[in-house]
C-alpha positions in Angstrom: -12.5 -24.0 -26.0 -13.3 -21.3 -23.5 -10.0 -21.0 -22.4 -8.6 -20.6 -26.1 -11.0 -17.8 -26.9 -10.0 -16.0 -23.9 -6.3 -16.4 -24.5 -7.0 -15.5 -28.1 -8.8 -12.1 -27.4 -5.9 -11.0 -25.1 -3.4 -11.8 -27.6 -5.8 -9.2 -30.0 -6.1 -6.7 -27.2 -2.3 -6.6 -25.8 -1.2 -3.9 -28.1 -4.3 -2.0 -27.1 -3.9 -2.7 -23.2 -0.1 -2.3 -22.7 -0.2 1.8 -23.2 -3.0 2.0 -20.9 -1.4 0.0 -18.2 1.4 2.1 -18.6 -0.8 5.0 -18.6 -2.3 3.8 -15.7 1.3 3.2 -13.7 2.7 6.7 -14.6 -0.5 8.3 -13.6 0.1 6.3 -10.0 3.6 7.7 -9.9 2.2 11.2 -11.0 -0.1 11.8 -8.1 2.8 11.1 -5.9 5.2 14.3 -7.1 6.1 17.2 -4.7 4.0 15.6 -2.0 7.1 16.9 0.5 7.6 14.2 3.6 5.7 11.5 4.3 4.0 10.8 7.8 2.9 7.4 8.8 -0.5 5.4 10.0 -0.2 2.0 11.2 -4.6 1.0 12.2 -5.0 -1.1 15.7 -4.6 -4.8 15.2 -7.3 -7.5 16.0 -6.3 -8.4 19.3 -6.7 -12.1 17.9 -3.7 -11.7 15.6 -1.8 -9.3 18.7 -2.4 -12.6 20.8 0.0 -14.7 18.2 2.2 -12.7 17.5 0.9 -9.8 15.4 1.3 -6.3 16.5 1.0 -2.7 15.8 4.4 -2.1 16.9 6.1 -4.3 14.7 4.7 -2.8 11.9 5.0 0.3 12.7 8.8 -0.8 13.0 9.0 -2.1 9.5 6.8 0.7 8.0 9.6 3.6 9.5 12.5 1.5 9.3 11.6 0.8 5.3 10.9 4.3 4.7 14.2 5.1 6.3 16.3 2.6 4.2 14.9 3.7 1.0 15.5 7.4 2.4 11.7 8.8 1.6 11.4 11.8 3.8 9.4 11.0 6.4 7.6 14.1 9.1 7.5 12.1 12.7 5.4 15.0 13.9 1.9 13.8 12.2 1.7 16.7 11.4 -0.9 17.3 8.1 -0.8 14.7 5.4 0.5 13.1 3.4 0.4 10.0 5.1 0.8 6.9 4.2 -2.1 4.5 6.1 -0.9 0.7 6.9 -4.1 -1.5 7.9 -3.9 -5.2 7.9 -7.5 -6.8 8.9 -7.1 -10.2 10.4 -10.0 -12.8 10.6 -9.1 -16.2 12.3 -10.8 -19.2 11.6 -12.2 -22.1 13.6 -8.7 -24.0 12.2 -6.4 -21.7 13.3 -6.0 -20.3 10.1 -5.9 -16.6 9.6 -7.5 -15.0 6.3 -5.8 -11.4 6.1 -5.5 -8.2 4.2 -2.9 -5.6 3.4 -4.1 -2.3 2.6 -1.3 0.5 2.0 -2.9 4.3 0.8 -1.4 7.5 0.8 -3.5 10.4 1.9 -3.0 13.8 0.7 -5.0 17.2 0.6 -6.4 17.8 -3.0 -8.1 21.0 -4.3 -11.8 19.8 -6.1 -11.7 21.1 -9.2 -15.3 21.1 -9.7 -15.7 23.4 -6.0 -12.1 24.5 -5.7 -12.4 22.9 -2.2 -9.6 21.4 -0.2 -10.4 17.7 1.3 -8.4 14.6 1.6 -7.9 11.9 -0.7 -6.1 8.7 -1.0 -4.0 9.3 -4.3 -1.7 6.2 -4.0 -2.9 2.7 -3.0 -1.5 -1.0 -2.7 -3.6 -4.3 -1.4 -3.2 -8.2 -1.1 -4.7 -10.7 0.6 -4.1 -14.1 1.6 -4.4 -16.9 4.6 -1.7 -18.1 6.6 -2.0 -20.8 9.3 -1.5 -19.1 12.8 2.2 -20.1 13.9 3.2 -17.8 10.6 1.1 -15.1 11.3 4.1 -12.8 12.5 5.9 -13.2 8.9 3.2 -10.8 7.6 5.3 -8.2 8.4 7.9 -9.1 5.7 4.5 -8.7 3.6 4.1 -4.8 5.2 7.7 -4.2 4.1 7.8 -5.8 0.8 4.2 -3.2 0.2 6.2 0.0 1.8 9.1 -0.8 -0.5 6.7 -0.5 -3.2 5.5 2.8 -1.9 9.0 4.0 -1.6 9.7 2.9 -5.1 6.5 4.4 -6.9 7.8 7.6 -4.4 11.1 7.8 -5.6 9.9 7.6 -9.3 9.0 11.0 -9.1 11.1 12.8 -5.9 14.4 11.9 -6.3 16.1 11.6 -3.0 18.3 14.0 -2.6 
């Protein structure tokens, strides 16, 4: 019965919530216009997940050759941001099972409208999480790339390439 009533009140509230998803999707694909070339970020891995076959190298691999392949300007100087920050936290179990996350943000300087101030902010994000047994624990990459192609997408949206 609980089920039904909960099914029942988003059948009354998807006219309502459709426009503000959309909303919401747009306004993820605004804060990504004119941001100019994207830099990259790939955090340290635990050495755990290094240890079977998890590194920073692969996915900093996948992360430039995505970017490449869906041509999304990309500064290889770090220079200031925008950058787009790849962190995947590993845990490993007594089992040999891994718990993991995926965390994709882009960083860019914003102007505080309240102070006029410059800082940083993350203005784009993306996250999963999951657990895989330990022999798979390499195919997370494909996970990365499937999360930067979103980027690129969302990216794209509003910077055409040229």
């Amino acid at each position: 019965m609980r089920a039904a009533a909960v099914g029942a009140l988003i059948a009354l509230a998807g006219p309502w919530l459709a426009p503000t998803l959309a909303q919401a999707q747009a306004g993820k694909h605004d804060s990504l216009a004119e941001s100019g070339p994207v830099g990259s970020i790939v955090a340290p891995m635990d050495l755990d997940a290094v240890q079977d076959g998890l590194t920073t190298d692969a996915l900093q691999q996948v992360v430039a050759d995505r970017l490449d392949a869906q041509a999304v300007p990309v500064d290889r100087g770090a220079g200031p941001p925008p950058h787009l920050e790849v962190s995947v936290n590993t845990v490993k179990g007594d089992s040999g099972v891994y718990g993991y996350s995926i965390d994709l943000k882009l960083s860019q300087i914003v102007t505080v409208r309240a102070t006029g101030r410059e800082t940083i902010a993350a203005t784009w994000g993306f996250g999963i999480v999951g657990t895989i047994p330990a022999a798979q624990l390499p195919t997370v990459v494909e996970q990365v790339a499937r999360a930067v192609d979103q980027f690129s997408a969302d990216y794209l949206a509003v910077n055409p390439a040229p």
